[in-house]
C-alpha positions as a Markdown table, in Angstrom:
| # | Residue | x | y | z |
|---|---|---|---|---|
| 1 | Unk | 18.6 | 5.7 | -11.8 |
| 2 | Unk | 20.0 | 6.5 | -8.4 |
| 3 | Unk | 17.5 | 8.8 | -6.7 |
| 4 | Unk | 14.2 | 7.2 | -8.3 |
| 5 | Unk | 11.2 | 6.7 | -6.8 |
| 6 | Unk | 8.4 | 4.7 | -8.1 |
| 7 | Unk | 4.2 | 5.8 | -8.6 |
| 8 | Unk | 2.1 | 3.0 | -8.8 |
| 9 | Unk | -1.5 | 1.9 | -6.9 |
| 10 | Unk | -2.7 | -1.1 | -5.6 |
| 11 | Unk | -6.5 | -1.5 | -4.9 |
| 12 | Unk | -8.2 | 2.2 | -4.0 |
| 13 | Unk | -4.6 | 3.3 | -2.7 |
| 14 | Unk | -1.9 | 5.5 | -4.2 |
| 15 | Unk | 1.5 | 3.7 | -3.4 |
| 16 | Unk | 4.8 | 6.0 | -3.6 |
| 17 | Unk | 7.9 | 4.2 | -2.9 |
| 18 | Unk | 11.0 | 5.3 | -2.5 |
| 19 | Unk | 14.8 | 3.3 | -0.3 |
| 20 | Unk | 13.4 | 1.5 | 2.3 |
| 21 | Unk | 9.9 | 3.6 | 2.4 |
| 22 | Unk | 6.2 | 2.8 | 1.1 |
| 23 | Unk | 3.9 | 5.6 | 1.2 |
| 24 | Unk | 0.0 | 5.1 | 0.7 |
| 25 | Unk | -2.6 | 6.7 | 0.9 |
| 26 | Unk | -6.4 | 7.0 | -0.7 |
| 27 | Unk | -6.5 | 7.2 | -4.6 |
| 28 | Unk | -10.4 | 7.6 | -6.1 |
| 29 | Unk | -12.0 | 4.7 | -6.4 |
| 30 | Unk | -12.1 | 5.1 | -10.2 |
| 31 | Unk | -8.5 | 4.9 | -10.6 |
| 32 | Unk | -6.9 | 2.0 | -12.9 |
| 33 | Unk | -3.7 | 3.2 | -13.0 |
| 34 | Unk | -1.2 | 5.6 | -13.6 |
| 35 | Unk | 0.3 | 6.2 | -16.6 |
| 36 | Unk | 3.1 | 8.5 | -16.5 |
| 37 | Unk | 4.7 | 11.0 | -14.6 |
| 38 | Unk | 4.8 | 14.5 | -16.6 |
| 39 | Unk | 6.7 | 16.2 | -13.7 |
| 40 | Unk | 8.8 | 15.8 | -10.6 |
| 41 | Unk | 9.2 | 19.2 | -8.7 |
| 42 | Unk | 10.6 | 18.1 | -4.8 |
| 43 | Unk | 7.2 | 16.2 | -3.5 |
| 44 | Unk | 4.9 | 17.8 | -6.7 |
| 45 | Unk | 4.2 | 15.0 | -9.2 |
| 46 | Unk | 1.9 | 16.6 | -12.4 |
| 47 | Unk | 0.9 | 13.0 | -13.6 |
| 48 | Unk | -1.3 | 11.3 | -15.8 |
| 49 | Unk | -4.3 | 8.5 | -14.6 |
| 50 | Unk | -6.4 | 6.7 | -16.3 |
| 51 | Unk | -10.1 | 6.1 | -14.5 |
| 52 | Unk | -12.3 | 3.9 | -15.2 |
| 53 | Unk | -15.3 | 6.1 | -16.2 |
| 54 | Unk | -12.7 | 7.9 | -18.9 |
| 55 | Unk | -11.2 | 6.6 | -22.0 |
| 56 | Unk | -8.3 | 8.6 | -22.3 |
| 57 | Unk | -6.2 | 9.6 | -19.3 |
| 58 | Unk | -6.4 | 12.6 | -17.4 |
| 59 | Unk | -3.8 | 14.6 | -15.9 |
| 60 | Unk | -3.6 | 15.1 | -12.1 |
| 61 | Unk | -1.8 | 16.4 | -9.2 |
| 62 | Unk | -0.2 | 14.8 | -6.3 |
| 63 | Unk | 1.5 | 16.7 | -3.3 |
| 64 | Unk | 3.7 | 15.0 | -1.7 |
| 65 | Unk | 4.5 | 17.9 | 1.2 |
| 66 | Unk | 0.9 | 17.3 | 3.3 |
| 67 | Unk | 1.3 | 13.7 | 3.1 |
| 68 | Unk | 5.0 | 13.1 | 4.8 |
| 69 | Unk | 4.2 | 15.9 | 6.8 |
| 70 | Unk | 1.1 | 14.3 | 8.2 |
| 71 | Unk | 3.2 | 10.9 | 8.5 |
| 72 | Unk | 5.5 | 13.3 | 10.9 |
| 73 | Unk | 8.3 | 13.2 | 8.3 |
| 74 | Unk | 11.2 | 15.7 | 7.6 |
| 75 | Unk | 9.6 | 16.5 | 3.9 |
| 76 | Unk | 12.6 | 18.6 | 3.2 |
| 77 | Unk | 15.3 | 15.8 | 4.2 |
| 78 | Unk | 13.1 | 12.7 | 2.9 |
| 79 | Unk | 12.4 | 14.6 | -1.1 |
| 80 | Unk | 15.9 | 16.0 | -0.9 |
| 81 | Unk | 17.6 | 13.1 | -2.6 |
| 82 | Unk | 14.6 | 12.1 | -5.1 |
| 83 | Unk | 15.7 | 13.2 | -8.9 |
| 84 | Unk | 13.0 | 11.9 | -10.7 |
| 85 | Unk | 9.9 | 9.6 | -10.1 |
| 86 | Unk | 8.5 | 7.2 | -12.7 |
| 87 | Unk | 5.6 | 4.6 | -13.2 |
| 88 | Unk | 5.2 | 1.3 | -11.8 |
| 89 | Unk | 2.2 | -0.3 | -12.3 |
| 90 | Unk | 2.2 | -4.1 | -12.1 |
C-alpha cells in the first residue's frame, strides 16, 4: 500500500519506519513484540504488544507527535502522507 509505514522493535527499541526514515526510540524492556496495529490516527497508533511477563497481549498507545517533534521534524508534513501503519516484526 502506498502510504504505509511499518511498527516493529528491535532489541529494547521501538522502530517506526516509514520512505527513507527509521524512527527509534526506547520500548520497555519487557517488550517481545508487537502484534497489531488497532488504529492509525495521523501519528496516534492504539496497538497491541505482547510482554514478556504477560500471556496475552496488551493494548498500548504510541504518539507519534512528541517524538518527530523532538527529532525537530515538521510532524504535520512528515504524518501527512501515512494512510495506514501495520506490523513488522522479523
Amino acid at each position: 500500500m502506498t502510504g504505509e509505514a511499518t511498527l516493529s522493535n528491535e532489541k529494547n527499541y521501538t522502530v517506526f519506519r516509514f520512505g527513507d526514515h527509521v524512527i527509534r526510540f526506547a520500548a520497555p524492556y519487557s517488550l517481545e513484540h508487537y502484534t497489531e496495529v488497532k488504529e492509525w490516527d495521523n501519528g496516534y497508533l492504539v496497538v497491541m504488544a505482547k510482554y514478556k511477563q504477560n500471556a496475552e497481549p496488551e493494548e498500548e498507545y504510541i504518539d507519534l507527535v512528541p517524538i518527530l517533534q523532538n527529532l525537530y521534524f515538521d510532524a504535520d508534513k512528515f504524518l501527512e502522507p501515512i494512510k495506514g501503519v501495520k506490523v513488522a516484526n522479523g
